[in-house]
DRENLO-878520 format. One record per atom (N, C-alpha, C): residue in three letters; x, y, z. Coordinates in pm, whole numbers. Layout:
N
+------+--------+--------+--------+
: rest :      x :      y :      z :
+------+--------+--------+--------+
:  ala :      X :      Y :      Z :
...
+------+--------+--------+--------+
END
This chain:
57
+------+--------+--------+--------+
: rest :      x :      y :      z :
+------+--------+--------+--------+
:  unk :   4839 :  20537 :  19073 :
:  unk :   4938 :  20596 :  18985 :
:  unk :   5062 :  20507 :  18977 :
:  unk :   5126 :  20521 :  18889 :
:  unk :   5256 :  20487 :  18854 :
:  unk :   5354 :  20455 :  18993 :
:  unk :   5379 :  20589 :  19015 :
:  unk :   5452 :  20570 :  19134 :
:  unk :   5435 :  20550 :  19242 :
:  unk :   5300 :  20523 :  19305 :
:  unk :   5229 :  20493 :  19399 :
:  unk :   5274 :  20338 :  19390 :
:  unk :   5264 :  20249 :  19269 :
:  unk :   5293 :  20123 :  19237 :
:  unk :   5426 :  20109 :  19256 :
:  unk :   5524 :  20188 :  19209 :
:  unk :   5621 :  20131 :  19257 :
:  unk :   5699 :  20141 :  19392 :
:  unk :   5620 :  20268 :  19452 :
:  unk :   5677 :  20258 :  19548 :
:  unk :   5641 :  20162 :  19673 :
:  unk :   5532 :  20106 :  19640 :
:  unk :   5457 :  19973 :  19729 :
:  unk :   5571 :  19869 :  19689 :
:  unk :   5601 :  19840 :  19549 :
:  unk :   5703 :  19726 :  19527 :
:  unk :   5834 :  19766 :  19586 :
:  unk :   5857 :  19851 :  19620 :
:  unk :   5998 :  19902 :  19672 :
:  unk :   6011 :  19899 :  19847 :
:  unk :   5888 :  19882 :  19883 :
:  unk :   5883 :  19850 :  20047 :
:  unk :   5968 :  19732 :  20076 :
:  unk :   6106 :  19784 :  20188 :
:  unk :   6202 :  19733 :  20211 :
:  unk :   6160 :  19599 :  20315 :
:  unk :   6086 :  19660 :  20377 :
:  unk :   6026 :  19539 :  20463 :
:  unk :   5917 :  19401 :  20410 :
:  unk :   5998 :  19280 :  20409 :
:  unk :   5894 :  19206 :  20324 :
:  unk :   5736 :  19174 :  20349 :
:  unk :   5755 :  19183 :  20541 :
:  unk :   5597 :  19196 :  20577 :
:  unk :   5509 :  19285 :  20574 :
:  unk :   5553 :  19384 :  20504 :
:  unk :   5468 :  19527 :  20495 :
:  unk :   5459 :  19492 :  20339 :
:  unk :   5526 :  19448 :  20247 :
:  unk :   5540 :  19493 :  20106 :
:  unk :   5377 :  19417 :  20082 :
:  unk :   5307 :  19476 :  19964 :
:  unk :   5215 :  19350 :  19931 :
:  unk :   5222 :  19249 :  19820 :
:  unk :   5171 :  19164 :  19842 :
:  unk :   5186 :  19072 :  19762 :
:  unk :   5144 :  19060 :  19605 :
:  unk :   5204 :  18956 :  19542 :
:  unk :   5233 :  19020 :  19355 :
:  unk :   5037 :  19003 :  19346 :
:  unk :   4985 :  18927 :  19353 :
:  unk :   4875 :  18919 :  19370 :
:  unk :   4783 :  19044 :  19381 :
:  unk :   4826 :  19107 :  19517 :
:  unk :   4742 :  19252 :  19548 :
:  unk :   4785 :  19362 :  19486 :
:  unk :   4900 :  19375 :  19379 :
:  unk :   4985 :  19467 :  19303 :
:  unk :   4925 :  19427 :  19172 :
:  unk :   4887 :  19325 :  19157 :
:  unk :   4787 :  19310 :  19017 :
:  unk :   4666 :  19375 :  19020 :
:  unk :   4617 :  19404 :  19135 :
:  unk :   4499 :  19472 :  19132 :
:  unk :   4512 :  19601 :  19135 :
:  unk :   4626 :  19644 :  19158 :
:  unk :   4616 :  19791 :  19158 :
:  unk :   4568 :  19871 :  19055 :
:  unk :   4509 :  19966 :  19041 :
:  unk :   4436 :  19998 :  18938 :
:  unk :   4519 :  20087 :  18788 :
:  unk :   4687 :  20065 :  18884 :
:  unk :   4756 :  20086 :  18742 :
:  unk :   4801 :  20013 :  18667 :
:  unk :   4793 :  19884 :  18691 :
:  unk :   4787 :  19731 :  18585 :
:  unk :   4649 :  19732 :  18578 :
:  unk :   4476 :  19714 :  18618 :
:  unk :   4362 :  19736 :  18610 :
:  unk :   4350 :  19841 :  18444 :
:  unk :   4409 :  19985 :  18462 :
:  unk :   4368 :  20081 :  18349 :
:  unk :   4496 :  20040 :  18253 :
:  unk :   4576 :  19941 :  18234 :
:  unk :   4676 :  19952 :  18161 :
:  unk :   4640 :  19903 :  18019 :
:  unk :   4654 :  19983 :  17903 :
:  unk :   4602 :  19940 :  17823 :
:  unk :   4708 :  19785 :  17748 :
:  unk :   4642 :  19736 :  17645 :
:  unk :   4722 :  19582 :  17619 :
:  unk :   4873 :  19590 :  17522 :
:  unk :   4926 :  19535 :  17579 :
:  unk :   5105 :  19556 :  17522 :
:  unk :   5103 :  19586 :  17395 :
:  unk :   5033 :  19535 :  17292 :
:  unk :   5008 :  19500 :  17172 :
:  unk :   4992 :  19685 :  17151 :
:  unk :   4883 :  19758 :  17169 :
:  unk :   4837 :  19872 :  17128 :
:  unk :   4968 :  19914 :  17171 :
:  unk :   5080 :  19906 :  17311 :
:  unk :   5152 :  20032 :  17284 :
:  unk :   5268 :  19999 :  17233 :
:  unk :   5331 :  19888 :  17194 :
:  unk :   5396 :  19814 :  17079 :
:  unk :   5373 :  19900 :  16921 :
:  unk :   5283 :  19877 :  16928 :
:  unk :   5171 :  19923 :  16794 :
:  unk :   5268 :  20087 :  16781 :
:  unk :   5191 :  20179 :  16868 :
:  unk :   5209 :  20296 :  16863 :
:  unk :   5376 :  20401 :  16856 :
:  unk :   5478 :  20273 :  16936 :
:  unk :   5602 :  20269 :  16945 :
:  unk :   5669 :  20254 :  16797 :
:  unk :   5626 :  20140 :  16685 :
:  unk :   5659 :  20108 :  16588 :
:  unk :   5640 :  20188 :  16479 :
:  unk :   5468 :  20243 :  16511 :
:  unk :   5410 :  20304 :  16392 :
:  unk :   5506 :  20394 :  16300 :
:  unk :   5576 :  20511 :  16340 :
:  unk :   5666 :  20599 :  16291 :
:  unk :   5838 :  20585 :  16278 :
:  unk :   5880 :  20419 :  16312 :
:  unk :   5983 :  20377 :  16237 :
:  unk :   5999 :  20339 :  16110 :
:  unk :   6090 :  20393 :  16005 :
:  unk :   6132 :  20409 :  15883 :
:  unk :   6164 :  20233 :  15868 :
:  unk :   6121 :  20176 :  15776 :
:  unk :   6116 :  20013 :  15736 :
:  unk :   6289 :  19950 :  15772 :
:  unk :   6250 :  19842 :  15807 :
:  unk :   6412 :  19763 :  15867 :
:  unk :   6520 :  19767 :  15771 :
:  unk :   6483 :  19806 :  15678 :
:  unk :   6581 :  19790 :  15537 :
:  unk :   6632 :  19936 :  15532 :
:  unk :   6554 :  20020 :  15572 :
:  unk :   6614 :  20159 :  15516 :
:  unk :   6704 :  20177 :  15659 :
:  unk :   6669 :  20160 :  15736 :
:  unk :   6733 :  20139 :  15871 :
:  unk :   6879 :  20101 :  15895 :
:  unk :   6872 :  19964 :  15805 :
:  unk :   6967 :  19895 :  15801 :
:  unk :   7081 :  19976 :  15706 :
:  unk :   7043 :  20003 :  15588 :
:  unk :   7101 :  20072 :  15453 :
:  unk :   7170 :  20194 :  15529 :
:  unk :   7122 :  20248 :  15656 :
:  unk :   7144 :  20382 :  15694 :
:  unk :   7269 :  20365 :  15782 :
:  unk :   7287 :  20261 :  15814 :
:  unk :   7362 :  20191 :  15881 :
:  unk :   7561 :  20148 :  15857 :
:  unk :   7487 :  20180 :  15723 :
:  unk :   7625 :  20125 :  15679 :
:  unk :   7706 :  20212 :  15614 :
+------+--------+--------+--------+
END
């Protein structure tokens, strides 16, 4: 989970923490889907840069 991950990166002690290596494997970078799709999904329902902009002023 999520916070399972960060709380391994948050281990104060550096010889206990694990390494970026073994935090790549964790299986919440493993199931993460690709930046692109949630980019995608973030954008989908913003109103065009122009009307944005126009709204702006």
């Amino acid at each position: 989970s999520f916070k399972e991950m960060v709380a391994m990166c948050l281990v104060k002690d550096q010889s206990k923490r694990p390494t970026a290596e073994k935090l790549l494997k964790h299986s919440f970078f493993k199931n993460a889907k690709p930046p692109e799709s949630t980019l995608k999904k973030l954008l989908v329902d913003l109103p065009p840069l122009w009307d944005r902009v126009k709204a702006l002023q």
